[in-house]
N, C-alpha and C positions, 0 to 999 in steps of 0.2 A: 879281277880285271874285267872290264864291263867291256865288251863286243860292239866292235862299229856298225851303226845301222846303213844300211843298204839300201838307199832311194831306188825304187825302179817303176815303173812304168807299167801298165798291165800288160802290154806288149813282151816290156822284157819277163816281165814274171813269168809270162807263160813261156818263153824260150827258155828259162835256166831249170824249169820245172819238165820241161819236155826233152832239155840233156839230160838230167838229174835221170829220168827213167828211164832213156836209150842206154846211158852208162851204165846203171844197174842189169835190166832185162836183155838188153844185147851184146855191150862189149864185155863183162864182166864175164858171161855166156863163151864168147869168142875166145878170152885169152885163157880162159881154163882146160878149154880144147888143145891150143895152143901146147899148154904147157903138158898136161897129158900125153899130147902128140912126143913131143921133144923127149921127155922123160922115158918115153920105150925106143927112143933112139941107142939108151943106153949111158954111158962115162958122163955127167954131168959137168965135171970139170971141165971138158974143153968144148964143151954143146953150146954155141951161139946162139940157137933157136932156142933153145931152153932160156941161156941171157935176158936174150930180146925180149921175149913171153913175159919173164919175169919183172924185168923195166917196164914194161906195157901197164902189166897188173899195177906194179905201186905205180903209176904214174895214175892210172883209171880211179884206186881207192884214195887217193890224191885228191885230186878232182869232185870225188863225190862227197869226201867231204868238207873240201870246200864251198859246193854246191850246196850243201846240207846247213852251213852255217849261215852262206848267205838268206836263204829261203829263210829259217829262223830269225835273223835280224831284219825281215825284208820290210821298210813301208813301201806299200804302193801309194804311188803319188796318182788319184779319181782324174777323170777330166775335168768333173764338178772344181777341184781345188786350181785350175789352170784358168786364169785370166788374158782377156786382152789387153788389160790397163797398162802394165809392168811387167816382163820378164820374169818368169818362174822355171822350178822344172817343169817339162814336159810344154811348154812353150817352142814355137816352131816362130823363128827368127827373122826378119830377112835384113841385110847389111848393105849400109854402103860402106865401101874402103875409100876414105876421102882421098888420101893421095894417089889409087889408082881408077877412082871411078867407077869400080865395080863392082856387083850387088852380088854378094852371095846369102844362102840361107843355112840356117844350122837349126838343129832340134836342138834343146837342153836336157839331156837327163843324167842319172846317178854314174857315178863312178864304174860300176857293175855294168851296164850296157851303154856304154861310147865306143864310138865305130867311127873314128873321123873319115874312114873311107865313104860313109856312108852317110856322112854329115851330122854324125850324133856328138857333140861333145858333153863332155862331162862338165857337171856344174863346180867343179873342182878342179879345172882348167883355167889357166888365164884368162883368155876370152869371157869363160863361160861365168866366175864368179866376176869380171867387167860387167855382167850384161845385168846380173839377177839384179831385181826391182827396180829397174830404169823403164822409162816410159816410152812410148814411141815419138823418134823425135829427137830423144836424149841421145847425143854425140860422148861414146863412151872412148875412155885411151887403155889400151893393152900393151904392157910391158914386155917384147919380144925380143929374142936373144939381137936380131939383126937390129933393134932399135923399136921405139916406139909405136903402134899403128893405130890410127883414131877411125873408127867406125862411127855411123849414124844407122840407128835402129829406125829402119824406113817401116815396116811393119809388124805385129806380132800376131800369133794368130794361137790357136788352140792345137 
């Protein structure tokens, strides 16, 4: 079975490469103490802190190899590959909402680092597979639970 690739952004790269080694080097560090600690508490069976410790642990070795697969299938999407012409990943958006008027922006990158708090969506989002290889200009329509919304790509940017 062949592993989903992982579009990310140098930006995101170096985030999941910079958890990848806080997981390893510190928290991994942390809950071994952890568990140490709890275990000279004594009766294991009714030790919460022991519990907890141990949830933490596979929750961390979890995580890291998660972390570990992603990095492994990771492309990183250059800026060099980022145009102004059309919507790509790693293109920075800006929107109008025809029926309310209002101009928002959104970056486009991989499924692995979207943050819509933070206006990252994923190119595997409604919106986001709307937008890829539309030009600026091009009035795109997203399929939303509450009904239709037609944006117009006012600008793209790198």
């Amino acid at each position: 079975m062949s592993e989903k690739e992982v579009i990310l952004t140098p930006d995101g790269l170096k985030k999941l490469e910079e958890e990848l080694e806080y997981l390893k080097s510190v928290k991994r560090r942390e809950v071994a103490e952890r568990i140490k600690t709890a275990i000279s508490y004594g009766d294991l069976s009714e030790n919460s802190e022991y519990e907890n410790a141990k949830n933490e642990q596979a929750f961390i070795e979890g995580r890291i190899i998660t972390l570990e697969k992603m990095l492994r299938n990771a492309r990183v999407i250059q800026s060099d590959d980022v145009g102004t012409d059309v919507v790509t990943i790693g293109s920075t958006v800006k929107l109008r909402d025809l029926e309310f008027d209002e101009i928002v922006e959104y970056t486009i990158v991989g499924s692995a680092e979207s943050d819509p708090m933070a206006n990252k969506i994923s190119n595997e989002s409604p919106v986001g597979k709307a937008l890829l290889g539309k030009p600026k200009g091009a009035i795109v329509e997203v399929q939303a639970p509450a009904g239709t919304i037609q944006y117009e790509i006012v600008d793209i940017k790198k």
